[in-house]
ROMARSE-403663 format. One record per residue: y, z, x of N, C-alpha, C in turn; residue in three letters. Coordinates in Angstrom, 1 decimal. Atoms other than C-alpha are relative to their C-alpha. Layout:
(rec (Y, Z, X), (Y, Z, X), (Y, Z, X), ALA)
...
END
This chain:
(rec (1.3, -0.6, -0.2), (-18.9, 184.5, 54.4), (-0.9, -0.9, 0.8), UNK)
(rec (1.1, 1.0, -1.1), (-21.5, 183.5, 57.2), (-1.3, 0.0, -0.4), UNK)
(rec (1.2, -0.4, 0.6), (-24.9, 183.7, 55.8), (-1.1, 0.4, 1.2), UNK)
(rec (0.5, -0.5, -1.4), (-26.1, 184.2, 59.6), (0.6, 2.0, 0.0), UNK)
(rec (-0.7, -1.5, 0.0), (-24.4, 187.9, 58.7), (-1.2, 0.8, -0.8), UNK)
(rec (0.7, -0.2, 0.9), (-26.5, 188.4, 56.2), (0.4, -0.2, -2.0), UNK)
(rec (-0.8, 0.3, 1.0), (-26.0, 188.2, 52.4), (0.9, 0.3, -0.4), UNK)
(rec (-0.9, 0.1, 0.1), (-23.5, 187.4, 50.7), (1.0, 1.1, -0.6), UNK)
(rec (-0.6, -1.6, 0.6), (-22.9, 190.9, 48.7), (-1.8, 0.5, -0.4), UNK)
(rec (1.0, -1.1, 0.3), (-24.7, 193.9, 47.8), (-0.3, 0.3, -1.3), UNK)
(rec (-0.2, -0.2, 1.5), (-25.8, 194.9, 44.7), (1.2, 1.2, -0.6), UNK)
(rec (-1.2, -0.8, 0.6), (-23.2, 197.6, 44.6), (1.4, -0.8, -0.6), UNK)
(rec (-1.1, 0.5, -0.3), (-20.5, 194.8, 44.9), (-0.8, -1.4, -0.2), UNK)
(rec (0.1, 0.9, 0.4), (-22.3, 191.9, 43.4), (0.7, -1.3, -0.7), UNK)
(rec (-0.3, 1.0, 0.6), (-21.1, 188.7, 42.2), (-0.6, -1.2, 0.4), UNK)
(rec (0.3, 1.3, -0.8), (-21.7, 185.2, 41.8), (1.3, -0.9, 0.0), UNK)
(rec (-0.8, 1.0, 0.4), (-19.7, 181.9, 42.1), (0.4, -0.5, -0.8), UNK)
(rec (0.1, 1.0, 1.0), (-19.0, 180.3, 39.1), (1.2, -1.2, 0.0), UNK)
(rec (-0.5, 1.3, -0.4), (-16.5, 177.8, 40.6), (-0.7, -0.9, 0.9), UNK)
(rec (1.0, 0.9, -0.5), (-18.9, 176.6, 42.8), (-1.3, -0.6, -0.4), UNK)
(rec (1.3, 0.6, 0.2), (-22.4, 174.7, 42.4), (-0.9, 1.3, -0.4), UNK)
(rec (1.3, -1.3, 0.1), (-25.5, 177.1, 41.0), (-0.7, 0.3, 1.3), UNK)
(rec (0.8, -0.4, -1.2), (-27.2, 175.8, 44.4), (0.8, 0.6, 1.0), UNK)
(rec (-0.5, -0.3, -1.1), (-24.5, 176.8, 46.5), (-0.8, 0.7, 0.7), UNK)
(rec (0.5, -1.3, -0.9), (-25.0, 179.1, 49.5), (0.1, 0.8, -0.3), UNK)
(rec (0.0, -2.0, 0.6), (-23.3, 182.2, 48.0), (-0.8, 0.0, -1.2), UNK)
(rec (1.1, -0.8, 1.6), (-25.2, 181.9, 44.7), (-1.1, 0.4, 0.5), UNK)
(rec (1.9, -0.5, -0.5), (-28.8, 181.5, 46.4), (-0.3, 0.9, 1.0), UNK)
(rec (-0.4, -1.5, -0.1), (-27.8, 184.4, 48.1), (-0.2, 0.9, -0.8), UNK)
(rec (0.2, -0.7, 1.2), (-27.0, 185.8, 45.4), (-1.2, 0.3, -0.8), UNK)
(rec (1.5, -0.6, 0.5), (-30.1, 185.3, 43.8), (-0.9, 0.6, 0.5), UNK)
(rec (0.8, -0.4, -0.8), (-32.0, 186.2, 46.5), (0.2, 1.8, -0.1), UNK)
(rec (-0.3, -1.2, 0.0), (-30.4, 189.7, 46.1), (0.1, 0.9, -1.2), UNK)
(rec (0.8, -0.3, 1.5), (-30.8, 189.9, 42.2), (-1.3, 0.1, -0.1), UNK)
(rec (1.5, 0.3, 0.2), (-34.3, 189.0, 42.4), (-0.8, 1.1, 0.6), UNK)
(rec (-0.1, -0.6, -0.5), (-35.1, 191.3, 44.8), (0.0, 1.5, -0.5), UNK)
(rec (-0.4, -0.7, 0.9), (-33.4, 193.8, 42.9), (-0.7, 0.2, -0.9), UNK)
(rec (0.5, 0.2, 1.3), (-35.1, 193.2, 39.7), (-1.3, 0.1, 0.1), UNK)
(rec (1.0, -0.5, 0.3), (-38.5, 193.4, 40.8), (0.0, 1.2, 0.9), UNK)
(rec (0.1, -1.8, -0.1), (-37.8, 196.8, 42.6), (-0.1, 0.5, -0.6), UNK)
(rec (-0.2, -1.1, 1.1), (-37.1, 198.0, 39.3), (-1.5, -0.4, -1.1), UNK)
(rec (0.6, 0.8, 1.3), (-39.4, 196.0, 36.9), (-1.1, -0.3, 0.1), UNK)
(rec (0.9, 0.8, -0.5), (-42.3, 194.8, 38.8), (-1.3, 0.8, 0.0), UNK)
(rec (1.3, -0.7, 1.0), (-45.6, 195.9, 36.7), (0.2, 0.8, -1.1), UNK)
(rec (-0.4, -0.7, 0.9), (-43.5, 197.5, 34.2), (-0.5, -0.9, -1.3), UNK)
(rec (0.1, 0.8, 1.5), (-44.9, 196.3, 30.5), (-0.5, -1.2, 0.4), UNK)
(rec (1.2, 0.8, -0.2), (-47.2, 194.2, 32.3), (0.5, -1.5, 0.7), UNK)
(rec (-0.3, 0.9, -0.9), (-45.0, 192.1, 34.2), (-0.2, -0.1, 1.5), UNK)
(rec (0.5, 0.5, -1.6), (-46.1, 190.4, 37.5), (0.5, -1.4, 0.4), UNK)
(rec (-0.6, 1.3, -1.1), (-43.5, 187.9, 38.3), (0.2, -0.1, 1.4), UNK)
(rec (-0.2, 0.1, -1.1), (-42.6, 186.5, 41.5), (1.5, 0.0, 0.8), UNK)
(rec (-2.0, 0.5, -0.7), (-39.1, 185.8, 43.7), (-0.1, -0.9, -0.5), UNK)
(rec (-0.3, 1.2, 0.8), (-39.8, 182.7, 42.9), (0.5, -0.1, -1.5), UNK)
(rec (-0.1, -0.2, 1.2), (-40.2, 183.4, 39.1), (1.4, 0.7, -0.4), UNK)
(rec (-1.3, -1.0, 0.6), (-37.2, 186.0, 38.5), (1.4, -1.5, 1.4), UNK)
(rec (-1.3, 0.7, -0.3), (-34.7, 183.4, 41.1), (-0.3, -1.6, -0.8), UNK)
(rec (-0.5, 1.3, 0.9), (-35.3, 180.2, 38.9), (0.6, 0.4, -1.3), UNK)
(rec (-0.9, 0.0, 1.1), (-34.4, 181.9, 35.8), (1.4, 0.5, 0.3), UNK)
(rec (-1.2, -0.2, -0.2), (-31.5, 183.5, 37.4), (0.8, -1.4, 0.5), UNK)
(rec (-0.6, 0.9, -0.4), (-30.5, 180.4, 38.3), (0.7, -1.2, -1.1), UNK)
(rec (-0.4, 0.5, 0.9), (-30.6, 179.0, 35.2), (1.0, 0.6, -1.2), UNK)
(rec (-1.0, -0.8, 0.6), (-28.7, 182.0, 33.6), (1.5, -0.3, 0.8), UNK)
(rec (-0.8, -0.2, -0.9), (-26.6, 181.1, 36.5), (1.0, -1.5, -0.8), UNK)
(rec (-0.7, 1.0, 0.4), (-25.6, 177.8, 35.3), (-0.1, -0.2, -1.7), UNK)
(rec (-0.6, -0.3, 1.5), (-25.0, 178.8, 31.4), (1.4, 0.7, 0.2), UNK)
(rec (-1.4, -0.5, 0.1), (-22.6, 181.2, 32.4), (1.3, -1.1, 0.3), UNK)
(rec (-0.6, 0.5, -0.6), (-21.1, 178.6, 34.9), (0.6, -0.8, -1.0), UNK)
(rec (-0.9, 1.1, 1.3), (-20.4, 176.2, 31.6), (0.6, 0.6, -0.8), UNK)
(rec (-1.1, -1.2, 0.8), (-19.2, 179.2, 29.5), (1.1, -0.1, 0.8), UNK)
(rec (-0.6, 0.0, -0.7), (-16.9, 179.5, 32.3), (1.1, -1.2, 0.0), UNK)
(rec (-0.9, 0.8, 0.0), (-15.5, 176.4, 32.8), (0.4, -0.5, -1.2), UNK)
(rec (-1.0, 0.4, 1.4), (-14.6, 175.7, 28.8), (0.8, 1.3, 0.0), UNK)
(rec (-1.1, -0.9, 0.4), (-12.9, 178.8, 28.9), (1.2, -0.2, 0.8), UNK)
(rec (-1.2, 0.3, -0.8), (-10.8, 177.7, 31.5), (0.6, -1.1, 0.2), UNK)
(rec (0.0, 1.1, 0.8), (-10.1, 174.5, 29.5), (1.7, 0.4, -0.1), UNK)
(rec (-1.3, -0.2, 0.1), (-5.9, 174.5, 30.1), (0.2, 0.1, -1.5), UNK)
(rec (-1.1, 0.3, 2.0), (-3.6, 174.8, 26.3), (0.0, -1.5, 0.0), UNK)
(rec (0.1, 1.5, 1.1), (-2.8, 171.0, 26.8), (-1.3, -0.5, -0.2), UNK)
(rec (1.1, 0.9, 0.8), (-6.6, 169.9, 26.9), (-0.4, 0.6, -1.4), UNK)
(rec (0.2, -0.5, 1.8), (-7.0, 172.2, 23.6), (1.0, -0.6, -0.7), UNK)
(rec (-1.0, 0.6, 1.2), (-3.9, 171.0, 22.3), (-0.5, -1.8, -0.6), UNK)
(rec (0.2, 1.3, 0.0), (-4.8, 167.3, 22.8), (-1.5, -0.5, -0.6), UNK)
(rec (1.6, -0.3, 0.4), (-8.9, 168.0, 22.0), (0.8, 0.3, -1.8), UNK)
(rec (-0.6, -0.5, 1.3), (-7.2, 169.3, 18.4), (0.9, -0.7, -0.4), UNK)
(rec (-0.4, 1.4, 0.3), (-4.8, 166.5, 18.0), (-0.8, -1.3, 0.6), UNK)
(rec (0.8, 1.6, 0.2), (-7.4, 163.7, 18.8), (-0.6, 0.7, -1.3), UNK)
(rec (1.2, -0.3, 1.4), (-10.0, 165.3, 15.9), (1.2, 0.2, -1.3), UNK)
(rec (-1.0, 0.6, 0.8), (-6.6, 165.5, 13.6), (0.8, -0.9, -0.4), UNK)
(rec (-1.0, 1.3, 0.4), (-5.6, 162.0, 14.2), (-1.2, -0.9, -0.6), UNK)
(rec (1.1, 1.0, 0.4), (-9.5, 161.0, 13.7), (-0.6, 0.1, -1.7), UNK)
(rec (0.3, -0.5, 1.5), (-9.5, 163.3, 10.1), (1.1, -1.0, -0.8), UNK)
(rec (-0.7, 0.7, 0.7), (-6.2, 161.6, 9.0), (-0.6, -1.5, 0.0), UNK)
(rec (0.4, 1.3, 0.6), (-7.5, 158.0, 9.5), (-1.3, -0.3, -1.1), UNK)
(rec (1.5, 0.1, 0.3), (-10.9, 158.9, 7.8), (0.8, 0.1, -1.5), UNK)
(rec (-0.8, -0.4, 1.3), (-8.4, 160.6, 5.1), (0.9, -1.3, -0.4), UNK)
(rec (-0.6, 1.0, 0.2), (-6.1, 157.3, 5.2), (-1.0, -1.2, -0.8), UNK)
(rec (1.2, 0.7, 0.6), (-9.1, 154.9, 4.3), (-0.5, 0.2, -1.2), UNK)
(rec (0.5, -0.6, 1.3), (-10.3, 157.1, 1.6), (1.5, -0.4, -0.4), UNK)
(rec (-1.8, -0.2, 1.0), (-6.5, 157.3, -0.1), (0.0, -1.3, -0.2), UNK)
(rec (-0.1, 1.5, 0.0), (-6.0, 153.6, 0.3), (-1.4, -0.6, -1.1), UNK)
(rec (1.1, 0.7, 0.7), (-9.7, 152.9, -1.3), (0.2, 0.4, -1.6), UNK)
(rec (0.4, -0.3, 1.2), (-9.3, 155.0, -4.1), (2.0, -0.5, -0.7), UNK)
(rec (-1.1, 0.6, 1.1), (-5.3, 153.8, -5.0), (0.0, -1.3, 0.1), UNK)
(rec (0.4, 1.3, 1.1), (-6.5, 150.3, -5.1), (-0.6, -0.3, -0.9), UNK)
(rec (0.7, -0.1, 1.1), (-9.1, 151.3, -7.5), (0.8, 0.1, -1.3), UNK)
(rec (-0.7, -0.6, 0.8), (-6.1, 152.6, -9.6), (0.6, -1.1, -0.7), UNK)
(rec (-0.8, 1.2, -0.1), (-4.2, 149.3, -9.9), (-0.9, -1.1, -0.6), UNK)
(rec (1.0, 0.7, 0.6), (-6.4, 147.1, -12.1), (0.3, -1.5, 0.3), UNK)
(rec (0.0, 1.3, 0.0), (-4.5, 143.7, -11.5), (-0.1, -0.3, 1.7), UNK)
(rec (0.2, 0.3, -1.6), (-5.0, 144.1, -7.2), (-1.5, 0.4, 0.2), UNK)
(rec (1.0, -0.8, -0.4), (-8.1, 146.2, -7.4), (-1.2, -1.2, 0.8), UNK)
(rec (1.1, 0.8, -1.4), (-10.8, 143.3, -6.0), (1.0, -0.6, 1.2), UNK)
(rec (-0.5, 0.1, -0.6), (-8.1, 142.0, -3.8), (-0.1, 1.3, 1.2), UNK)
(rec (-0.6, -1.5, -0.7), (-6.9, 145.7, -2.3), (-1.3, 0.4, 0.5), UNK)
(rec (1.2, -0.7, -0.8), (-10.6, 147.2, -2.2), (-0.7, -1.2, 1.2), UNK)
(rec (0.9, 0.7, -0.9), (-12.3, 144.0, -0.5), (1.0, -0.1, 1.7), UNK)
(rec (-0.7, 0.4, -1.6), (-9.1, 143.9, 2.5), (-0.5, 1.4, 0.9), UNK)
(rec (0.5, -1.6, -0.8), (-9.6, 147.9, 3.0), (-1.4, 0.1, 0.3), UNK)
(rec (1.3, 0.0, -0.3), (-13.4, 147.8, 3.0), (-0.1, -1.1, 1.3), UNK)
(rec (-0.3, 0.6, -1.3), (-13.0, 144.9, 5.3), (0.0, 0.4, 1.4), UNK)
(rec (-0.2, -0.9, -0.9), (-10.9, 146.6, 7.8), (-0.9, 1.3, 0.1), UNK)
(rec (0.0, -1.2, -0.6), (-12.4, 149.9, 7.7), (0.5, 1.0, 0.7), UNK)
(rec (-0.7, -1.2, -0.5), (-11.8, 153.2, 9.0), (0.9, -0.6, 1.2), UNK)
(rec (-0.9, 0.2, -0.8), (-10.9, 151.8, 12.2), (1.3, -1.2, 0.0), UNK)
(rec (-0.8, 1.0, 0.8), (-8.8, 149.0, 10.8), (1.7, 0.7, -0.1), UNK)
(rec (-1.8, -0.9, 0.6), (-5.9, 151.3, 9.4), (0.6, 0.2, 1.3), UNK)
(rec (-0.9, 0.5, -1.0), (-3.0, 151.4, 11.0), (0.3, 2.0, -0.1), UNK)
(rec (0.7, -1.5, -0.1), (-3.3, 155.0, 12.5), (2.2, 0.7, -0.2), UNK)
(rec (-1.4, -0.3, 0.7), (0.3, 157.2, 12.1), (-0.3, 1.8, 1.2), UNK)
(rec (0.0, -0.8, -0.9), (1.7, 160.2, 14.4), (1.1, 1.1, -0.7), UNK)
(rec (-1.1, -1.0, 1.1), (3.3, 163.5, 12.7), (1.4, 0.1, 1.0), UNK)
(rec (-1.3, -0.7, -0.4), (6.8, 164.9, 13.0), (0.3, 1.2, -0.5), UNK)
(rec (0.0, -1.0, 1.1), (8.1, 168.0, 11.8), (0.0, -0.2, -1.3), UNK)
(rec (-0.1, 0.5, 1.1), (7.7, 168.7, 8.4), (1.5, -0.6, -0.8), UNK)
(rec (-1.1, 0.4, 0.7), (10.6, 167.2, 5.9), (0.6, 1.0, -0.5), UNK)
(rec (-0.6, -1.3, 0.6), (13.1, 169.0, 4.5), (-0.3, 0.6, -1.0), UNK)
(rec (0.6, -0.5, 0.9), (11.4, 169.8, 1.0), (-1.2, 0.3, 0.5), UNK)
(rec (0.9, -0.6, -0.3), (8.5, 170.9, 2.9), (-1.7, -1.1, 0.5), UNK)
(rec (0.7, 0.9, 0.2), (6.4, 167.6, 2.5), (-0.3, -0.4, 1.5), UNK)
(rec (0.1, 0.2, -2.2), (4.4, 166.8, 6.3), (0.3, -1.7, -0.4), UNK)
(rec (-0.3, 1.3, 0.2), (6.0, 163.3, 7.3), (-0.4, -0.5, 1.3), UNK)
(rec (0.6, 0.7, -1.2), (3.8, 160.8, 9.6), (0.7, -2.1, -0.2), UNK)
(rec (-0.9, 1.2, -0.2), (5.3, 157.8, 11.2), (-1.4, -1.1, 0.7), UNK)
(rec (0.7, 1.3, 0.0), (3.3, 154.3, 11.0), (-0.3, -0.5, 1.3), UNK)
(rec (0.3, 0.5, -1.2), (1.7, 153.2, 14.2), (-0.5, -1.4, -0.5), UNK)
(rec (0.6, 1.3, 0.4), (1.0, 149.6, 13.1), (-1.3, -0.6, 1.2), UNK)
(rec (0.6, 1.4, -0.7), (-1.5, 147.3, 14.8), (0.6, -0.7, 0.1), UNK)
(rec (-1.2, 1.3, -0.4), (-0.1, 145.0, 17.2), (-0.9, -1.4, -0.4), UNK)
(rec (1.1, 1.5, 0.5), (-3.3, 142.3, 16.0), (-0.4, 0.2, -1.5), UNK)
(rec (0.1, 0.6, 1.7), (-3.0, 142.8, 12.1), (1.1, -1.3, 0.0), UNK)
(rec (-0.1, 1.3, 0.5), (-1.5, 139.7, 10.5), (1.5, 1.2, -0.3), UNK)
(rec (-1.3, -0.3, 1.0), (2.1, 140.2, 8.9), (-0.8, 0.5, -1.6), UNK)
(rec (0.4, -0.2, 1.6), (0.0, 140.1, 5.0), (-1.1, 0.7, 0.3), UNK)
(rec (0.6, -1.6, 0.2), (-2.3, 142.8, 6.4), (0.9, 1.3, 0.2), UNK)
(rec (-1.0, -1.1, 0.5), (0.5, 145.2, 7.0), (0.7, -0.2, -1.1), UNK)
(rec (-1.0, -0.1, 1.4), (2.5, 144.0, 4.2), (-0.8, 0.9, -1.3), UNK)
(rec (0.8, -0.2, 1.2), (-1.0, 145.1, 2.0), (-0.1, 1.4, 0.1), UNK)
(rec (0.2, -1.2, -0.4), (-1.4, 148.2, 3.8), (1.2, 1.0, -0.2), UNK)
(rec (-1.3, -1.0, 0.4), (2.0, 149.6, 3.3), (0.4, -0.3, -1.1), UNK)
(rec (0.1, -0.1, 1.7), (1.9, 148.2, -0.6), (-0.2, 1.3, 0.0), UNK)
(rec (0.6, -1.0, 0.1), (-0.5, 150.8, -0.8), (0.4, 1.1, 0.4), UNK)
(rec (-1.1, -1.4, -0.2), (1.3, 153.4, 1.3), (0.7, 0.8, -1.7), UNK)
(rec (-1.3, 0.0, 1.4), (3.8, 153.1, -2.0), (-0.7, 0.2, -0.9), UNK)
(rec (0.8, 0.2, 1.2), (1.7, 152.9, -4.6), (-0.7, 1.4, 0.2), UNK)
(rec (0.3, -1.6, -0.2), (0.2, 156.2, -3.2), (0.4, 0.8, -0.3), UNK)
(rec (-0.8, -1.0, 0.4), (3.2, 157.8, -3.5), (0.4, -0.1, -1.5), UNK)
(rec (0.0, 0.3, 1.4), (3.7, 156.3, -6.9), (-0.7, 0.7, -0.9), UNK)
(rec (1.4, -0.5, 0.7), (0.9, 157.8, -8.1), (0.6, 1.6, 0.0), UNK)
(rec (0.0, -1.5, 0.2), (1.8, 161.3, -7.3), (1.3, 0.6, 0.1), UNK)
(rec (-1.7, -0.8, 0.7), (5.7, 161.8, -7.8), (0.4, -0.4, -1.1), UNK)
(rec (-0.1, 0.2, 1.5), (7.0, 161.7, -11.1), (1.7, -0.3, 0.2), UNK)
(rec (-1.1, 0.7, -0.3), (10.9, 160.6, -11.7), (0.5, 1.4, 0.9), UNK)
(rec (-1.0, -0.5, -1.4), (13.7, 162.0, -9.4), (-0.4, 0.9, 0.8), UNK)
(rec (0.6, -0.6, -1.6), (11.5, 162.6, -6.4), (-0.5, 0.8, 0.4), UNK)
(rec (0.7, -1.3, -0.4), (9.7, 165.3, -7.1), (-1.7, -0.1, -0.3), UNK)
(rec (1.5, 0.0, 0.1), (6.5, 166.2, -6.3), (-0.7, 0.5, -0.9), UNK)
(rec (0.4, -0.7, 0.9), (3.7, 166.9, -8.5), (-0.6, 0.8, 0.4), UNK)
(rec (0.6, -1.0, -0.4), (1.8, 169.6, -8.7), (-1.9, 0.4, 0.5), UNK)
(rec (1.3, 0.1, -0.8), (-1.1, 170.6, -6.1), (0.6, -0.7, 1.3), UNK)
(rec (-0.4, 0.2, -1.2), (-0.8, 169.3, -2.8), (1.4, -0.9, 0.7), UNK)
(rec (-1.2, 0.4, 0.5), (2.1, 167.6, -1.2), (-0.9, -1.7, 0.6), UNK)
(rec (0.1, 1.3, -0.1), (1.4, 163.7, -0.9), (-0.1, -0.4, 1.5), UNK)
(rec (-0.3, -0.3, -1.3), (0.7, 162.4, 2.4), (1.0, -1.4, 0.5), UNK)
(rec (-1.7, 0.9, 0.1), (4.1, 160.6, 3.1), (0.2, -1.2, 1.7), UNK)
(rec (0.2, 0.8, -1.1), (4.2, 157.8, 5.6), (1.2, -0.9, 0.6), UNK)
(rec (-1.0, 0.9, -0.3), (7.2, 156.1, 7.3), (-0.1, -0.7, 0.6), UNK)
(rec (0.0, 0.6, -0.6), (7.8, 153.0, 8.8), (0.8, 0.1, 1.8), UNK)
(rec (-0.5, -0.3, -1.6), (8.4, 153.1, 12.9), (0.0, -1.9, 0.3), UNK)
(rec (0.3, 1.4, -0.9), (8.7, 150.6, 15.6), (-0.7, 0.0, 1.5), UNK)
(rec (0.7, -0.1, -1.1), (6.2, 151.9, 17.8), (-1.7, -1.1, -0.5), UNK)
(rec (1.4, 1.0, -0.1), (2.5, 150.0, 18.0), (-1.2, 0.7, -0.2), UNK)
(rec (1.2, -0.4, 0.1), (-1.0, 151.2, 18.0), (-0.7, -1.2, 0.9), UNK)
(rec (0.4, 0.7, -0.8), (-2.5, 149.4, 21.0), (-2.1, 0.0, -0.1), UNK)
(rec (1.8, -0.4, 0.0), (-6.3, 150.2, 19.8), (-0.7, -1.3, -0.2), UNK)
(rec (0.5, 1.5, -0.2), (-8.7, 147.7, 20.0), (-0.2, -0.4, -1.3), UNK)
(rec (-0.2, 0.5, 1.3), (-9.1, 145.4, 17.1), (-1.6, 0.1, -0.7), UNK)
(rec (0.6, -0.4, 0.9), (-11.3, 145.5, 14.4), (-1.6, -1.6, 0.1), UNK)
(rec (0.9, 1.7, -0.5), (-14.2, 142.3, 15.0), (-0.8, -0.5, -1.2), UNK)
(rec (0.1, 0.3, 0.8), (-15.5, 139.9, 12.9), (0.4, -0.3, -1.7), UNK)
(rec (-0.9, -0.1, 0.9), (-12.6, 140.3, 10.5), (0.5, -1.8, -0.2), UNK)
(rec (-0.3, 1.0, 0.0), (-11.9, 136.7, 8.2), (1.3, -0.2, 1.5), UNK)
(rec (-1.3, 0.8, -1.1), (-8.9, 134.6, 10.9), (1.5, 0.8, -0.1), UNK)
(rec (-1.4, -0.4, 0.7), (-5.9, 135.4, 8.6), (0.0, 1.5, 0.6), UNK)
(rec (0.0, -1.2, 0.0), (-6.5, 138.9, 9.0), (0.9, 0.8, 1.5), UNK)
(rec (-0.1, -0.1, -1.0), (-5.5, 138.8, 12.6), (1.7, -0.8, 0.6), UNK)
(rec (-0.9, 1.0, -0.3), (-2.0, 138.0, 14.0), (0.3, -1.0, 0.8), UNK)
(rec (0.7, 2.2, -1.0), (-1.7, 134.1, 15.2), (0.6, 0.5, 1.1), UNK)
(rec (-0.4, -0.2, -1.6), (0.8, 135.3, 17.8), (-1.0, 0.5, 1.1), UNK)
(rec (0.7, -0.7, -1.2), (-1.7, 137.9, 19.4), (-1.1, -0.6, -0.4), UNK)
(rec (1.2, 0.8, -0.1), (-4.6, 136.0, 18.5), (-0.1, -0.9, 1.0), UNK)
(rec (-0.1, 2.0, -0.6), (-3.6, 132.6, 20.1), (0.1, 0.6, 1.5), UNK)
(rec (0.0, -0.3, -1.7), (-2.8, 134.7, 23.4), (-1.4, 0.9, 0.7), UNK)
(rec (1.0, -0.6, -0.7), (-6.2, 136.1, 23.8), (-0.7, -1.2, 0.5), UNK)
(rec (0.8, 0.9, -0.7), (-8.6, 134.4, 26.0), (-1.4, -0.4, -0.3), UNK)
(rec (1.0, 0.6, 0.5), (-11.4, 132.4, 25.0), (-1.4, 1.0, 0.1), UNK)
(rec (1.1, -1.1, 0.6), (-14.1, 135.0, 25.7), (0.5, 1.4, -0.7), UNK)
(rec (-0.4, -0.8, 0.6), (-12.1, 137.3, 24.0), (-0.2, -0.5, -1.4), UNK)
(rec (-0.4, 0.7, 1.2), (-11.7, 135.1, 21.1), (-1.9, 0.4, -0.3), UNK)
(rec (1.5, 0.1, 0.7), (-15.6, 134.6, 21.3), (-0.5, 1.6, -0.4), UNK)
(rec (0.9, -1.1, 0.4), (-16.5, 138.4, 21.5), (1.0, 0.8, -1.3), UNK)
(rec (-0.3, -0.2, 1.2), (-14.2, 138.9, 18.4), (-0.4, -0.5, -1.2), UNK)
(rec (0.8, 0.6, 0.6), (-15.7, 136.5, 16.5), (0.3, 0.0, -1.6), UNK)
(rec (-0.9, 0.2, 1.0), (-13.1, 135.6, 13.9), (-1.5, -0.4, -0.8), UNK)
(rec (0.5, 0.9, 1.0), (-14.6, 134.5, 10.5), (1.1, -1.5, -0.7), UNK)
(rec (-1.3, 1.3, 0.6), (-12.7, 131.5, 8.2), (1.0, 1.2, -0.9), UNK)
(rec (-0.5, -0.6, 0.6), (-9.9, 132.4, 6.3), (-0.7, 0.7, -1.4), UNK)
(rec (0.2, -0.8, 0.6), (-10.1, 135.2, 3.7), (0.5, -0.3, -1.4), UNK)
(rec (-1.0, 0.3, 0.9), (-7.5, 133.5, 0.9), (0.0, 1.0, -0.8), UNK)
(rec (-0.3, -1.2, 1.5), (-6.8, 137.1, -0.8), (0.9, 0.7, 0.6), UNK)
(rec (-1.0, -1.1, -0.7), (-4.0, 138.4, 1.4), (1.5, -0.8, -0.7), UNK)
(rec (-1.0, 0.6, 0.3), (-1.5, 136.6, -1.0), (0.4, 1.2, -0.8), UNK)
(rec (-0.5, -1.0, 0.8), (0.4, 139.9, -2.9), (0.6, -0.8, -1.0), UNK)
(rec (-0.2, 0.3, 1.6), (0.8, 139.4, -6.7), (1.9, 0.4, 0.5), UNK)
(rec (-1.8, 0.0, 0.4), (5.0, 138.7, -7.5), (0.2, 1.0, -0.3), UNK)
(rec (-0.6, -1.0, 0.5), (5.1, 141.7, -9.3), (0.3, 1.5, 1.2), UNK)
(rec (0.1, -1.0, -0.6), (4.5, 143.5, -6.3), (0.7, -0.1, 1.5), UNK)
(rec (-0.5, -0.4, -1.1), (6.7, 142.6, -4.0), (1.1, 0.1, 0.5), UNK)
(rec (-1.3, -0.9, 0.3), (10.1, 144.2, -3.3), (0.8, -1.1, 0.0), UNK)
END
């Protein structure tokens, strides 16, 4: 389309852009030929006395609502899929934190130990976990993304508790109880590369990847002293 032709369509055969800019050429065309339109029809009716000017900025701004309607609808399956698995990998860790807080409460001889590591860490702390199909009794089964900068006796505390989770809610030969199914966690050998958690005591952090970060790294982490409560009670450990 030349705009030296004249505009860009008729009102019989109207459209606008909504791949292109609101100011483009064919929209402000466009407008020019809505507006136009609109006070032929409207212009002193019920007491209105807008102008071209007046009726093409609001169309312009109707112009660019649809244009955003537009482009989320045209939002491919994998960014929905991937939009809907980020917000269900951000519920399960929110859901992981809780479960963890409330089965060290459960455990009377870890409980100040277990609550003060998990509150510690925090939500982002946990060691996040990635589904698979469900198991064969039906139970959904997520596989352990560890942190590559916890400590060895922060995952060892954190997968206690894994266990002790489940402890809690199967009863003997492996069956579940009744009401939901438990949220079942396996050990992998993949990583969780997410940034670490700051301000966390020393211990808390593993010496290998610790010692290999770089001194303003070190500083904007801003270790504290050791924590001395990441020792697990004898009774609890396999």
């Amino acid at each position: 389309w030349d705009p030296k032709h004249g505009p860009c369509c008729m009102v019989e055969d109207f459209h606008i852009d909504l791949q292109g800019l609101p100011h483009s050429k064919w929209n402000k065309s466009a407008v020019l030929v809505f507006a136009t339109e609109y006070l032929k029809h409207h212009q002193g009716h019920q007491g209105e006395n807008h102008t071209l000017e007046d009726v093409s900025k609001a169309w312009l701004t109707h112009v660019m609502a649809l244009r955003m309607r537009y482009k989320h609808k045209q939002l491919d399956e994998l960014d929905k899929k991937e939009h809907k698995a980020r917000n269900q990998w951000c519920q399960r860790k929110h859901e992981l934190y809780s479960r963890h807080l409330q089965t060290a409460h459960e455990y009377k001889d870890i409980k100040d130990h277990a609550v003060a590591i998990v509150e510690l860490l925090g939500q982002d702390g946990m060691s996040s976990d990635e589904s698979d199909q469900e198991g064969h009794l039906g139970e959904a089964t997520y596989y352990i993304l560890d942190k590559d900068w916890h400590s060895r006796q922060v995952t060892s505390w954190l997968r206690m508790l894994d266990s002790l989770h489940l402890c809690l809610w199967y009863k003997s030969k492996w069956q579940a109880t009744a009401g939901a199914w438990p949220h079942f966690r396996m050990a992998s050998l993949n990583e969780s590369k997410g940034a670490p958690v700051k301000e966390l005591p020393v211990d808390f952090y593993c010496c290998n990847w610790y010692g290999a970060q770089s001194t303003f790294a070190r500083e904007q982490l801003q270790a504290q002293e050791q924590s001395g409560t990441l020792a697990i009670p004898a009774q609890y450990v396999k």
